[in-house]
Steps between C-alpha positions, in 0.01 A plus 500: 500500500231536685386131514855392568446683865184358524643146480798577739266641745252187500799294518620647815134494633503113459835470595405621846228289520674142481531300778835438539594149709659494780887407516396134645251464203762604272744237637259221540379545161855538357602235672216269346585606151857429522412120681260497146765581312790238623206214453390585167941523415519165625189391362581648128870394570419165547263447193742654283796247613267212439343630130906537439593160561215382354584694163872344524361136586264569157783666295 
């Protein structure tokens, strides 16, 4: 039980001690990942419709 109180109490310790961004980091980087993430749709999207009609052109 002991130990289990030790952990809780180091994880508050560190807790405390993270630099936390800023609310324009935190957009700006949210921002970036969700531009990443619409590319790489499209991107994965788009290979996906051609491998299709490929496949149907081959079937």
């Amino acid at each position: 039980m002991n130990a289990i109180k030790t952990y809780f109490r180091n994880a508050i310790k560190e807790f405390n001690n993270v630099t936390w961004p800023t609310q324009k980091q935190a957009i700006r980087v949210s921002a970036i990942v969700f531009v990443f993430m619409i590319i790489s749709a499209v991107i994965l999207g788009t290979v996906d419709q051609l491998l299709s009609i490929g496949y149907q052109s081959f079937l």
